[in-house]
C-alpha positions in Angstrom: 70.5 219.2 -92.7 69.3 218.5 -89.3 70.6 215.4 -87.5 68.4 212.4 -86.9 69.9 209.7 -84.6 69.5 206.7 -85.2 68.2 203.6 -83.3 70.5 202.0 -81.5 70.7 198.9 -78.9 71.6 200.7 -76.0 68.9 203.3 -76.6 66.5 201.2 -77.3 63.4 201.1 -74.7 62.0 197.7 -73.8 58.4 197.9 -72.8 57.3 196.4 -69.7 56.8 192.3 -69.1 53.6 191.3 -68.0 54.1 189.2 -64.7 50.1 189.2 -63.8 49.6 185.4 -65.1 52.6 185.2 -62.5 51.0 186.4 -60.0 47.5 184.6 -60.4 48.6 181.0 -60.7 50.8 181.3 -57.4 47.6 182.7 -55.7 45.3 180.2 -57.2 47.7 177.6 -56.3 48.2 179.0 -52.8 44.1 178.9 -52.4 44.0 175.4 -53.8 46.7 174.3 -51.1 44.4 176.7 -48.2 41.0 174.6 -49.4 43.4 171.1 -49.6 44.7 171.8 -46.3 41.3 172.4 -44.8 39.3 170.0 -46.7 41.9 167.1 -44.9 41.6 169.0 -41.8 38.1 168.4 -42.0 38.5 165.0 -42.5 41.0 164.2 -39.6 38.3 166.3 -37.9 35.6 164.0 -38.8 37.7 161.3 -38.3 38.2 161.9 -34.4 35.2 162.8 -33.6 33.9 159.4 -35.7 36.0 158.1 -33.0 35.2 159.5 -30.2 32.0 158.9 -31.0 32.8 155.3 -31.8 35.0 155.2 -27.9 31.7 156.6 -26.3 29.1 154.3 -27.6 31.9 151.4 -27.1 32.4 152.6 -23.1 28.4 153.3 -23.2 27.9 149.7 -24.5 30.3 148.1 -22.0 28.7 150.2 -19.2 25.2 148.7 -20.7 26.6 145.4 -20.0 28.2 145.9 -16.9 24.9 147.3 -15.2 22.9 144.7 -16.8 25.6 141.9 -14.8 25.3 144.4 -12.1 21.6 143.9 -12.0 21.1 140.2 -12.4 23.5 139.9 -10.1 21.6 142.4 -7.5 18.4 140.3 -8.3 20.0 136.9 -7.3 21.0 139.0 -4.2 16.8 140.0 -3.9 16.1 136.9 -4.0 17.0 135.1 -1.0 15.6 137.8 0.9 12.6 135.1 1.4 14.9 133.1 3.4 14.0 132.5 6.6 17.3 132.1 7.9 18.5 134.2 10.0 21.9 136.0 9.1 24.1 135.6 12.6 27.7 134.9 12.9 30.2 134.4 9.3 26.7 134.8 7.3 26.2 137.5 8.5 29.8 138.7 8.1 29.4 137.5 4.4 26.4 139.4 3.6 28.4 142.8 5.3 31.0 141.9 2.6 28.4 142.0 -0.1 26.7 144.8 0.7 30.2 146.6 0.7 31.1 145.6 -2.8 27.8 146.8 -4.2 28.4 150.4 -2.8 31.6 150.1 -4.6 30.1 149.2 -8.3 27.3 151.1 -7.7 29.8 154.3 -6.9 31.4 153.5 -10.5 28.4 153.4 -12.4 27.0 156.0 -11.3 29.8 158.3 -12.9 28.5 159.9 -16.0 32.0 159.6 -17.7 33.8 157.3 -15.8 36.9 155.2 -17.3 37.6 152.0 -18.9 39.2 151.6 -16.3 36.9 152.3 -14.2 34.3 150.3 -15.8 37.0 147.1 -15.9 37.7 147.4 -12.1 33.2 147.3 -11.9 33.5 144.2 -14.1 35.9 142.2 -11.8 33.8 143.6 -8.6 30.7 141.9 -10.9 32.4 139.1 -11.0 33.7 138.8 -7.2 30.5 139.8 -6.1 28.3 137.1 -7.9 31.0 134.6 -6.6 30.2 135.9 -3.1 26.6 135.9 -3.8 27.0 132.0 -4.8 28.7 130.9 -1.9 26.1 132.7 0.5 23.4 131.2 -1.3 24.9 127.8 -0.6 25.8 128.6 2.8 21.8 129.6 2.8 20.5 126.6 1.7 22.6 124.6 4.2 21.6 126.6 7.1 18.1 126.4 5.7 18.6 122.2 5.2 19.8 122.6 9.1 17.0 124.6 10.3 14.4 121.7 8.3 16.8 119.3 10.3 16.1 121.2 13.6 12.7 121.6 13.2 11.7 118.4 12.0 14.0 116.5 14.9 12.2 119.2 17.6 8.9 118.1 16.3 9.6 114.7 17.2 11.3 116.0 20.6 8.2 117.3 21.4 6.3 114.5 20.4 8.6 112.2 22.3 8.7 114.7 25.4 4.5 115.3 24.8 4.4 111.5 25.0 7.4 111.2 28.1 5.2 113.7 29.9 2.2 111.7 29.5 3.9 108.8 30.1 5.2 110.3 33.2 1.8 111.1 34.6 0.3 108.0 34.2 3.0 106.5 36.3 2.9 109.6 38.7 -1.1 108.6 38.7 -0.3 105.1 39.7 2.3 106.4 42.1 -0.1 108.6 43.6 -2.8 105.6 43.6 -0.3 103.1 45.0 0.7 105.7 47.3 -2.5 106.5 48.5 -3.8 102.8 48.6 -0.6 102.1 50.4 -1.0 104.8 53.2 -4.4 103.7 53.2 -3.3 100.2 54.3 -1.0 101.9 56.4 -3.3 104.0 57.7 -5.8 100.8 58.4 -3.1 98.7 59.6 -2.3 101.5 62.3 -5.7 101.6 63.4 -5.6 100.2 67.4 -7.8 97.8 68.7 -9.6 97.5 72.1 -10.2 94.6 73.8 -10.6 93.7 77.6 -13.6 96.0 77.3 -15.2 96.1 81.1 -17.4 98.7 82.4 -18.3 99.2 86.0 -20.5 100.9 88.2 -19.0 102.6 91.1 -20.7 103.8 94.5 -18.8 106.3 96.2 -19.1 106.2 99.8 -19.2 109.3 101.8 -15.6 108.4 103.5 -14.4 108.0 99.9 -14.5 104.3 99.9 -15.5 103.0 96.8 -18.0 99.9 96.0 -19.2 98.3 92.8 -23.1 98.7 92.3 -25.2 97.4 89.4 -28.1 99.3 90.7 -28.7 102.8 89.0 -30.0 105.0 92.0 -26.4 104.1 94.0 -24.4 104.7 90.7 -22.0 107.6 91.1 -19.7 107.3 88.5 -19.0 104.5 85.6 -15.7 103.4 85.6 -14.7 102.6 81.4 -11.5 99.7 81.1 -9.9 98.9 78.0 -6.8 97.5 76.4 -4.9 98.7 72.9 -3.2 95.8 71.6 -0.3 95.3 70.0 0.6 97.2 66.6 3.6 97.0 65.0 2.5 99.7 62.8 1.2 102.3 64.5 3.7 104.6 65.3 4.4 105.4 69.3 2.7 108.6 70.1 0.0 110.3 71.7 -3.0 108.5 70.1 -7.0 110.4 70.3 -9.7 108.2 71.9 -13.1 108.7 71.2 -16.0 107.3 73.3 -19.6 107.5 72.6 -21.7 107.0 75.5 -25.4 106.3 74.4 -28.1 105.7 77.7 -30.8 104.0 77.8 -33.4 106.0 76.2 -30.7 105.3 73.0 -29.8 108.9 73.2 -26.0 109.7 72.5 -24.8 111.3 75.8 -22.8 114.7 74.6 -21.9 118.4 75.0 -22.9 118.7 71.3 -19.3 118.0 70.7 -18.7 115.7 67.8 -15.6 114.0 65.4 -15.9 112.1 61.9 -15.6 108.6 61.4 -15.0 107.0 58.0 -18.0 105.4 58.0 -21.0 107.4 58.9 -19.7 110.9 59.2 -19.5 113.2 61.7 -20.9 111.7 65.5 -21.6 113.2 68.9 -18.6 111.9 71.2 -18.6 111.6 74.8 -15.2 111.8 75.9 -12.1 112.3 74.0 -8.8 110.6 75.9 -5.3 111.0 74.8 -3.3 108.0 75.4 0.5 107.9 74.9 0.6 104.5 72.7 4.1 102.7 72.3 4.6 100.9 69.1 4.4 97.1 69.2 3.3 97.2 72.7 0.0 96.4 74.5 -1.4 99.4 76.5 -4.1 99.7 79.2 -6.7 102.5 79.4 -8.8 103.2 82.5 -11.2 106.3 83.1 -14.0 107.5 84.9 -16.7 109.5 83.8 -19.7 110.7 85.7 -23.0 111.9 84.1 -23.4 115.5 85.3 -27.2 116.4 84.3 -28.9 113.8 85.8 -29.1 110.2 87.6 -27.8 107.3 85.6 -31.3 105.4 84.3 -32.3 101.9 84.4 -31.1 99.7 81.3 -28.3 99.4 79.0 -25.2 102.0 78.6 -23.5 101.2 75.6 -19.5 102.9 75.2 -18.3 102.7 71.6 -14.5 103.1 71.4 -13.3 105.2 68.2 -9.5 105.5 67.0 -8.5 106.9 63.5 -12.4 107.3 62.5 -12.9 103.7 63.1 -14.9 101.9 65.4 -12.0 99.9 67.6 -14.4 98.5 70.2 -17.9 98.2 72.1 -19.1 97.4 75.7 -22.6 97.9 77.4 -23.5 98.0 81.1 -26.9 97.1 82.5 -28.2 98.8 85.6 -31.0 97.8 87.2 -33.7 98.8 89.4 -32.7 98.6 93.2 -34.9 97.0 95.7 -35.3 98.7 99.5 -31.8 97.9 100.4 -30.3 96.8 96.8 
């Protein structure tokens, strides 16, 4: 009888456990974990960009606003360009400041990404500059208040000085017309005057002796006395005498010289005598003159005595006809 051995524990072959179940839930549950992980990556993701998109439209914004201060501000500025003032001195120096601080903000906003900080320091440049812009304006419209002030008060400086100035020539006129009537009294009240007038013929004898004739034909020369009497006026000098010989025929006896008297113009002289005149005093004058073309004529010989274009004087001498031994 063959021997059959029997089942036993220890022999006894277990068949193999399943572990697959095992094996998918830690996978599925390690894929759940991958997509949780990235699904609140995503999110944080998100999240940051939401705010950097939120930090760029708030530093977009604030730049917004800080150009649009920058710009009213630069218009104020534009607008007192139609000053007439002119920028000189701590006005000018102020305006240099200005100009400064706008390169500077202008600098910052120009910067594509430039910081809050950045952007803060461009708000408090804003801010000092429209201050700056405020107190130049009102230093503007002073000057401009000073420079109505100045014109308005030269206005009236040059209506005072238009009205001095005429003023001025009106009493220079009157000067000049008291002046002139003055030296025209002057000049009157200097004009000598002759008196004494005596005319004489003189015969000349051939031995030189002389005799006073009042025949014509023994007339050799005509002897002219005069006297210039006192002037307290005229001044002491050398003083011109005129004298105007007319003959009888009422012809004015002359070289075709000539002088002009204030009353009829220019007249044909006969002789012209320089005296030496002292002021205040009375002076004698005494010539000869001889008539060189011809023999003196029958009738009247008139002198007329001239000083200063005046008429000072007048004598006239008659010579007659002489008989056989007139």
């Amino acid at each position: 009888m063959s021997y059959t051995p029997s089942a036993t524990p220890q022999n006894y072959q277990q068949q193999p456990k399943d572990n697959r179940n095992l094996i998918y839930g830690i996978l599925v549950g390690a894929l759940l974990l991958t997509w949780g992980y990235m699904i609140y990556d995503k999110s944080q993701t998100k999240e940051q960009v939401a705010q950097k998109d939120a930090q760029i439209v708030s530093v977009s914004s604030a730049k917004d606003s800080i150009q649009q201060e920058y710009n009213l501000a630069s218009a104020k500025l534009d607008s007192m360009a139609g000053t007439n003032v002119k920028l000189e001195g701590a006005l000018a120096e102020k305006n240099s400041d200005i100009i400064k601080l706008k390169q500077n903000i202008n600098g910052i906003l120009k910067k594509k990404n430039a910081t809050d900080a950045e952007l803060k320091q461009a708000k408090a440049m804003i801010a000092e500059l429209n201050g700056k812009i405020d107190n130049l304006f009102a230093d503007l419209e002073k000057a401009k208040a000073e420079n109505q002030q100045l014109t308005a008060t030269n206005t009236q400086l040059n209506s005072d000085k238009q009205q001095l100035s005429a003023e001025k020539q009106a009493i220079a006129d009157n000067l000049a017309a008291t002046d002139a009537a003055k030296k025209n009294v002057e000049d009157l009240a200097s004009t000598l005057h002759a008196s004494n007038i005596s005319i004489a013929a003189i015969n000349v004898k051939n031995n030189g002796k002389e005799k006073e004739t009042t025949t014509a034909k023994r007339a050799d020369l005509l002897r002219f006395s005069f006297d210039l009497d006192e002037n307290r006026v005229a001044p002491s000098g050398i003083k011109q005498i005129y004298i105007a010989v007319v003959g009888p025929d009422g012809k004015a006896i002359s070289n075709g010289t000539s002088f002009t008297t204030r009353d009829a113009g220019d007249k044909l002289y006969t002789e012209k005598v320089e005296v030496t005149y002292e002021q205040g005093k009375r002076k004698n004058v005494s010539f000869d003159w001889k008539q060189k073309d011809a023999n003196y004529q029958v009738g009247d010989y008139k002198i007329q005595i001239y000083h200063n274009g005046f008429k000072i004087g007048e004598g006239t001498k008659t010579l007659k006809k002489g008989g056989l031994f007139g």
